[in-house]
N, C-alpha and C positions, 0 to 999 in steps of 0.2 A: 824555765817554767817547771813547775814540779810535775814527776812524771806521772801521777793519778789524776791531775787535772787535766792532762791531756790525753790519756785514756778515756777518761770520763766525755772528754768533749767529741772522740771520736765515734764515742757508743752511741753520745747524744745524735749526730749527724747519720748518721747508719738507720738508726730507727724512722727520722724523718725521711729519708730516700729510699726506706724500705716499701717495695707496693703493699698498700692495703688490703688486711684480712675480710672479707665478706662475710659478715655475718650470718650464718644459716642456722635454720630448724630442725634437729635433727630427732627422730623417734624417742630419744631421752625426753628434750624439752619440750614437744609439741602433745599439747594438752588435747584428747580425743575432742573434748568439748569446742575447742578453736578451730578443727579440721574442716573445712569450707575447698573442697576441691574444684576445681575449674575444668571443663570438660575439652579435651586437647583434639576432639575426632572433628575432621571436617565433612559435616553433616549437613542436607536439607534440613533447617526447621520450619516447622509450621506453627504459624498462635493465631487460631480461630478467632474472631471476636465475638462470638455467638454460638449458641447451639445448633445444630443443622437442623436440626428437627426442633418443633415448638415443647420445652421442655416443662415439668412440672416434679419441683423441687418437694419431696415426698418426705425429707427430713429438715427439720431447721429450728430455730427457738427464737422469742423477742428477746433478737439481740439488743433490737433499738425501742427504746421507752418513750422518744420523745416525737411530737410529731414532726420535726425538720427531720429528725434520723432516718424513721417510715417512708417519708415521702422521698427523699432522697433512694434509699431503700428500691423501692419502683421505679425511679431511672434508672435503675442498675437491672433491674430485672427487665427491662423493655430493653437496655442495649444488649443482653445475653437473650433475646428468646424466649425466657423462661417466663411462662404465661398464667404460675400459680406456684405457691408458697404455704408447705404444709408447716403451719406452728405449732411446735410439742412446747406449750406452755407449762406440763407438769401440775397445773392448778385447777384448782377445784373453789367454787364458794365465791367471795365476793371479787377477790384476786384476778380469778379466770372470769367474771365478765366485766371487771375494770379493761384486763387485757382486749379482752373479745369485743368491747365497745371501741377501744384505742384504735387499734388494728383495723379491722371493717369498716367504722367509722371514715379512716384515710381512701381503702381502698380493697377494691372484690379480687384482687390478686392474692387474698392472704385467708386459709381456710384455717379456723382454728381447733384444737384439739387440747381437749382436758387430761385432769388428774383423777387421780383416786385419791376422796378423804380417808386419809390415813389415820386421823388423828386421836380415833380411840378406840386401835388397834388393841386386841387383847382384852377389852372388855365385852361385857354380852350384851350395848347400845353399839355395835360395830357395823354390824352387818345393816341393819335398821337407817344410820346415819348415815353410812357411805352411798347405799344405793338411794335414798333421797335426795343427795347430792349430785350422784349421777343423771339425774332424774332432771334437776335444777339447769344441768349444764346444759344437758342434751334437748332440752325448751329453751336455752338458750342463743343454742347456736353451735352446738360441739359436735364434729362432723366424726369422731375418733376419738383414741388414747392415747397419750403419747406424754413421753417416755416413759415407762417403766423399767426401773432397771434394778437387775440382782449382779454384785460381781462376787457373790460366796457366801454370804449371809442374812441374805434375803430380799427384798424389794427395799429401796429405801428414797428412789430418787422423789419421788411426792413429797415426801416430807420433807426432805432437804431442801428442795428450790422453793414451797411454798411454806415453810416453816421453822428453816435453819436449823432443825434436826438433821441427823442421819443415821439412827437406830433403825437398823432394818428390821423389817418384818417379819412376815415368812415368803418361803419360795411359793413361785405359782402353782406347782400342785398342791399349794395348802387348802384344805375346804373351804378356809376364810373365806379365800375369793372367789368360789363357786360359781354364788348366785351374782355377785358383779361381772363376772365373765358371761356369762350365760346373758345378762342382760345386756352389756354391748352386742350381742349378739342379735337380739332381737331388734334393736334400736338401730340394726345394722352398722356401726362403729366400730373400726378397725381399731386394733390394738397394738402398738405401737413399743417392742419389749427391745432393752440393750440387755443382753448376760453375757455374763464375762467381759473379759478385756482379751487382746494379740498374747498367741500364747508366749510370746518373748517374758511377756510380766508373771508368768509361771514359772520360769524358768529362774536357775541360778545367776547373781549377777556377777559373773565372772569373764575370766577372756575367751568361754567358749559362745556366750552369748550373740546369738544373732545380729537383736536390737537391741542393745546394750545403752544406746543412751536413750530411747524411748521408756526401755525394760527401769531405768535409773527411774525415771521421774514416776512412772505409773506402777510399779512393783507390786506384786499381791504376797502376803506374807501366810505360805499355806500353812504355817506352825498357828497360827490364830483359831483358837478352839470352834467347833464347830463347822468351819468352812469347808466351801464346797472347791474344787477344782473344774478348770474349764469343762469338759467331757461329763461329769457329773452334774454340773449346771444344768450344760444339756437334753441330760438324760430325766431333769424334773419339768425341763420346760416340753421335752416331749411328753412325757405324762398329761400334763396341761392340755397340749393340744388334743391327744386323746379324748380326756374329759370332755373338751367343748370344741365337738366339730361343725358347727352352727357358726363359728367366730370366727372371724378372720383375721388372723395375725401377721403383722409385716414386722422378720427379726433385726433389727437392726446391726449395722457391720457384717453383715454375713456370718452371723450371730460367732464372729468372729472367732473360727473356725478356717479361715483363706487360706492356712496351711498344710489343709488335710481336704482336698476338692473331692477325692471318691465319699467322704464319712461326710462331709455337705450334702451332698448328691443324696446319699442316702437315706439324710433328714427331709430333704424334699420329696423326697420319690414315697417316704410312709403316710407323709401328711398333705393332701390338697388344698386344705385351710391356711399353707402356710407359705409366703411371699418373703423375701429378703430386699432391706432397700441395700445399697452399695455404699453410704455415707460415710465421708471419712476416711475410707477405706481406700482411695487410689493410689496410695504413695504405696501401702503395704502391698495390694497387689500384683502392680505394675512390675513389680521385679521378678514376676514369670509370666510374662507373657503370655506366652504360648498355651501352658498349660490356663491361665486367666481367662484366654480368648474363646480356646474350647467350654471352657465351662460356661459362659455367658451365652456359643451358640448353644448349647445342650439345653440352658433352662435359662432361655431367653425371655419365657413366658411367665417367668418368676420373679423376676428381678425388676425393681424400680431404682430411679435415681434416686440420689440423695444430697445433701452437701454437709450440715451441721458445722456449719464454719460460719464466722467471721462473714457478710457479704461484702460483697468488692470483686469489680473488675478483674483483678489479678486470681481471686482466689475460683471466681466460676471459669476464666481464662484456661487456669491448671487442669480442672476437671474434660473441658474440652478435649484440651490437647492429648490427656491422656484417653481417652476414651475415643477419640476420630483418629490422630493422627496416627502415623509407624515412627515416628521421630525415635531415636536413638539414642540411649546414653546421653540425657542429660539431666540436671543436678536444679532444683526449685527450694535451694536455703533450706531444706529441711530437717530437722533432728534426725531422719536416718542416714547412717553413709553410705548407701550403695545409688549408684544412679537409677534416674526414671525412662519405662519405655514406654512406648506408645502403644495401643492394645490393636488401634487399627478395626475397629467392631466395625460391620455392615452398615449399610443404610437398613438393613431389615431389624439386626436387631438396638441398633438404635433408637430407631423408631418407636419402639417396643417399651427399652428401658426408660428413654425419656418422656414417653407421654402415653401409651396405648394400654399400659398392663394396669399405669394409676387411674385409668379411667374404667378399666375393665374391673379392677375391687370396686370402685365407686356402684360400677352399674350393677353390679352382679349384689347388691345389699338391698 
């Protein structure tokens, strides 16, 4: 037999007898984005089915348009607790009482909340048409504002969700909105402002990035002329509140600032007109506990719930567990990669964030 065919046949048989390579993932191949870690601590967990206290969701939007979604919708808030659903519909005019009839019409769990017409912004029928509108809403049925939002170039969320613009405006200390501040004010209607985004989206996106795959999706690009920087943001929206101490404003996200708890602190402690909901915000916070917890008992008397999510079972579930339980090190599918803890808050001041402080702006209007 020729001698390379019988090399060749013993190369062949070698390879099959050889044990098999296990394929692994190694930090070359393994895409940040694919990273799904599974948590190895053998922990008590907790998953609440409800909220301990009778809760009242102080941020949310019509996620659902149709009436099986709504009603549906309310079985979910009857098996969590949650006794009331503030809706930042962003709308103004015929939109916001399409919604306000939809909504109410199903069911008294759902208060809603309008927009500001924005829509002729810059001319000198501005001021004239928006507060006539405010006017329209609030005989309608609008218990507040909600969303308003600036991430560096002005207000623009009204016109966006109710008009598929997103030209923003001006910031809230522009005179523009003076006399419509001033008049939630009197109409008693809280105002309902996002500014900024997690300062990760300020940040460069690179490997020293915190949140690097949230920072990816949500980016703010501060070389865009004009724009404002988180801190800056802040420092128009306190002008604002100066202007109109009459008004009550709830910022949304912890006017997303969770990364600097003394300079929060400090925005609350200038302004009593002003309340923070927590919306959204528990995955970001949960990764300091400790420091999280203290701030919550500190200005327990500020803070409302929130969720701005998607509802579902699972997703008021998460908010629970982070808020009651001490659960440890564990992972909720989520775009960030560090794991979730449990904040372990009081019965005092749960009590508080979930139902006692949104009734207490309510009464105090």
């Amino acid at each position: 037999m020729n001698k390379r065919i019988i090399l060749s046949a013993f190369a062949l048989i070698a390879v099959a007898c050889a044990p098999k390579q296990v394929q692994t993932s190694g930090p070359e191949s393994l895409l940040l984005k694919d990273y799904d870690p599974v948590s190895v601590f053998k922990l008590p967990e907790h998953h609440p089915s409800q909220a301990k206290f009778s809760a009242i969701d102080m941020h949310s939007h019509p996620f659902e348009q149709d009436e099986a979604g709504i009603k549906e919708w309310v079985k979910t808030l009857e098996r969590n607790n949650v006794e009331k659903v503030i809706i930042n519909t962003y709308a103004c005019g015929d939109e916001f009482e399409r919604l306000y009839d939809l909504y109410t019409g199903i069911s008294d769990k759902f208060e809603m909340w309008c927009g500001f017409d924005l829509t002729t912004w810059g001319t000198p029928e501005f001021e004239e048409k928006a507060l006539a509108d405010l006017e329209r809403c609030w005989k309608k049925g609008a218990k507040g504002v909600g969303e308003l939002g600036d991430k560096g170039l002005g207000e623009a969320y009204c016109l966006r969700a109710s008009y598929g613009k997103a030209t923003p405006t001006g910031h809230l200390n522009d005179p523009a909105f003076d006399k419509l501040l001033e008049k939630c004010g009197e109409y008693g209607m809280p105002v309902n402002v996002h500014i900024g985004d997690p300062i990760w989206m300020y940040e460069p996106l690179d490997e020293h990035n915190d949140g690097y795959m949230n920072a990816g999706m949500w980016a703010i690009d501060l070389n865009t002329p004009d724009i404002l920087d988180l801190y800056e943001l802040v420092e128009t929206f306190e002008e604002c509140l100066n202007k109109h101490p009459k008004t009550t404003f709830i910022a949304a996200h912890f006017i997303n600032v969770h990364h600097d708890y003394e300079f929060l602190g400090q925005v609350l402690d200038r302004h009593s007109n002003l309340y923070l909901d927590n919306a959204a915000r528990h995955l970001e916070t949960c990764a300091t506990p400790r420091a999280t917890k203290k701030f919550y008992e500190k200005y327990q008397d500020r803070i409302v719930f929130g969720t701005d999510n998607n509802p579902g079972d699972r997703m008021y579930g998460l908010n629970w567990r982070i808020l009651e339980t001490e659960d440890e090190h564990f992972y909720a599918n989520s775009s960030y990669h560090w794991p979730l803890m449990g904040l372990g808050l009081t019965d005092e001041v749960l009590q508080k964030v979930y139902h006692d402080n949104a009734v207490k702006i309510r009464e105090s209007l």
